[in-house]
C-alpha positions as CSV (number, residue, x, y, z in Angstrom):
1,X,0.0,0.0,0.0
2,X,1.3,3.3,-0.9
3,X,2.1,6.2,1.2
4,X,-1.0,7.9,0.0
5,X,-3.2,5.7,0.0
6,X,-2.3,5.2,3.5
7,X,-2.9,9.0,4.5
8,X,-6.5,8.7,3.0
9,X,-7.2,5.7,4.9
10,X,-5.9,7.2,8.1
11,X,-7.1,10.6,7.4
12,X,-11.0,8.6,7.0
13,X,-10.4,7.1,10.3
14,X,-10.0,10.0,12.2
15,X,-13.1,11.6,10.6
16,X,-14.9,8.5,11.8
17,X,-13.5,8.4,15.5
18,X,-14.0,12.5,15.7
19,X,-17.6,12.0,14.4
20,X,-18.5,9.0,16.1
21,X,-17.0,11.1,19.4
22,X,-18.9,14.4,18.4
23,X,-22.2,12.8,18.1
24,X,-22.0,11.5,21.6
25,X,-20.9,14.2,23.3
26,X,-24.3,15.6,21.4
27,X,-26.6,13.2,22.8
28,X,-25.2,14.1,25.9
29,X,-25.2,17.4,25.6
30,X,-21.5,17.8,26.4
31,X,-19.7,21.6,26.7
32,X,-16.9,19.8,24.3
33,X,-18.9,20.2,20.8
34,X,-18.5,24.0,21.6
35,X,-14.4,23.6,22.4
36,X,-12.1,25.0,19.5
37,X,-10.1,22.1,18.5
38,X,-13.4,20.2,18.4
39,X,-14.8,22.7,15.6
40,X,-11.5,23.3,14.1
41,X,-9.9,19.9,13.5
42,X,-12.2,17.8,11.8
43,X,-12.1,20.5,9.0
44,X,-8.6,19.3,8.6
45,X,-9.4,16.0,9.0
46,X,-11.8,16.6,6.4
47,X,-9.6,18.3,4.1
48,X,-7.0,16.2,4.2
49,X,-9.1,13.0,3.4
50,X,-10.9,14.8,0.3
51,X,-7.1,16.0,-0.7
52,X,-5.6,12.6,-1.1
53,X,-9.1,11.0,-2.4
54,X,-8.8,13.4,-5.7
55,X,-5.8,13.1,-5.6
56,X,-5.7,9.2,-5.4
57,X,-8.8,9.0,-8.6
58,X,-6.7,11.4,-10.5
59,X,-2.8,9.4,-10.2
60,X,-5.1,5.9,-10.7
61,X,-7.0,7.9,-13.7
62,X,-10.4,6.8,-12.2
63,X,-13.7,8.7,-13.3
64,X,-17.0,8.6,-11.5
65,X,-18.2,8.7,-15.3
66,X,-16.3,5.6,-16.1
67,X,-16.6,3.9,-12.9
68,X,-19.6,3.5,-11.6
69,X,-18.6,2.8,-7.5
70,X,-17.0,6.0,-7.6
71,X,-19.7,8.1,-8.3
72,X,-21.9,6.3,-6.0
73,X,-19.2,6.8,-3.8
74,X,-18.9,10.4,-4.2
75,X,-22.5,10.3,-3.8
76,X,-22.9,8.7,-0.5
77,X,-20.0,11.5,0.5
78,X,-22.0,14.0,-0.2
79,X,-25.3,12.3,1.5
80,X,-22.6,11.9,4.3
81,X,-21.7,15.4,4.7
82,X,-25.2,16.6,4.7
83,X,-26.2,14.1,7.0
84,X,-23.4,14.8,9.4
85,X,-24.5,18.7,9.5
86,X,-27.8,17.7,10.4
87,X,-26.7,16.0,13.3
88,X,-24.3,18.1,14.6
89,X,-25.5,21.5,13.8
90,X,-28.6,22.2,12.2
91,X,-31.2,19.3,13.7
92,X,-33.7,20.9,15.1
93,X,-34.7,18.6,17.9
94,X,-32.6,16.3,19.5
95,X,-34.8,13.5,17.9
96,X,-33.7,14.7,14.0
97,X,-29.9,14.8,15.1
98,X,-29.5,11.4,16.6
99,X,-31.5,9.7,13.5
100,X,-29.3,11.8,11.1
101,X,-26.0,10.9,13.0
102,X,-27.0,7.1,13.1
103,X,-28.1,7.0,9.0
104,X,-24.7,9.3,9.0
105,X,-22.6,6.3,10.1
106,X,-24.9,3.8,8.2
107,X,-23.3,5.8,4.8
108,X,-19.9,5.9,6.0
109,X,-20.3,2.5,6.1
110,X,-21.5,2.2,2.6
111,X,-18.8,4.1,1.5
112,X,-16.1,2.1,3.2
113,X,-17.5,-1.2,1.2
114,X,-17.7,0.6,-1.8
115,X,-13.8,2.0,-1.6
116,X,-13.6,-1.7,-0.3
117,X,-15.1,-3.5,-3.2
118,X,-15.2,-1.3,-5.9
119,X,-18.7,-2.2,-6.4
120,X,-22.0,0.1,-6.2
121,X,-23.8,-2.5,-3.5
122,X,-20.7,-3.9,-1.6
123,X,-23.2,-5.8,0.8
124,X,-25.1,-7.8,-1.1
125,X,-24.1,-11.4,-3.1
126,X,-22.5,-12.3,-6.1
């Protein structure tokens, strides 16, 4: 595995653990979601992991056009990130965040199998 490949890999699991973290301190309403490095670093995180994933489809010359998993993929990112707003900051009830933070992780998951598999329904059989 290459060098890059590894920061994208590393760089997705630290956007899950700082997620995963965020939306419990939610639920429990903890003073930490409101702490500097808490909104400041998973923008990083963030950036980072969207950095070396271009990066990575453009040196491997893959196109969401061409391939279909990567558009789903890029897809279920951007289902993710919206998602992941709700839950965090613009849910209205406490009710709407926790259901968008668990369907949230439900499409990281997707994503992980598709990256996995390469294949638009990594969970079902061949």
């Amino acid at each position: 595995m290459d060098w890059l490949l590894k920061i994208h890999i590393s760089s997705a699991m630290l956007s899950l653990t700082g997620f995963v973290a965020r939306g419990v301190w939610m639920i429990r309403g903890s003073s930490r979601l409101e702490a500097s490095m808490t909104r400041i670093l998973p923008h990083l995180i963030d950036t980072v992991l969207l950095v070396t994933g271009i990066w990575l489809a453009f040196r491997l010359q893959l196109s969401p056009i061409q391939h279909a998993w990567l558009g789903d993929k890029l897809i279920a990112v951007m289902l993710y990130i919206g998602l992941g707003a709700v839950a965090l900051r613009f849910g209205r009830s406490r009710a709407v965040r926790i259901t968008s933070w668990v369907a949230a992780l439900i499409v990281f998951a997707y994503i992980v199998g598709v990256a996995v598999t390469h294949q638009p329904m990594p969970f079902t059989a061949t």
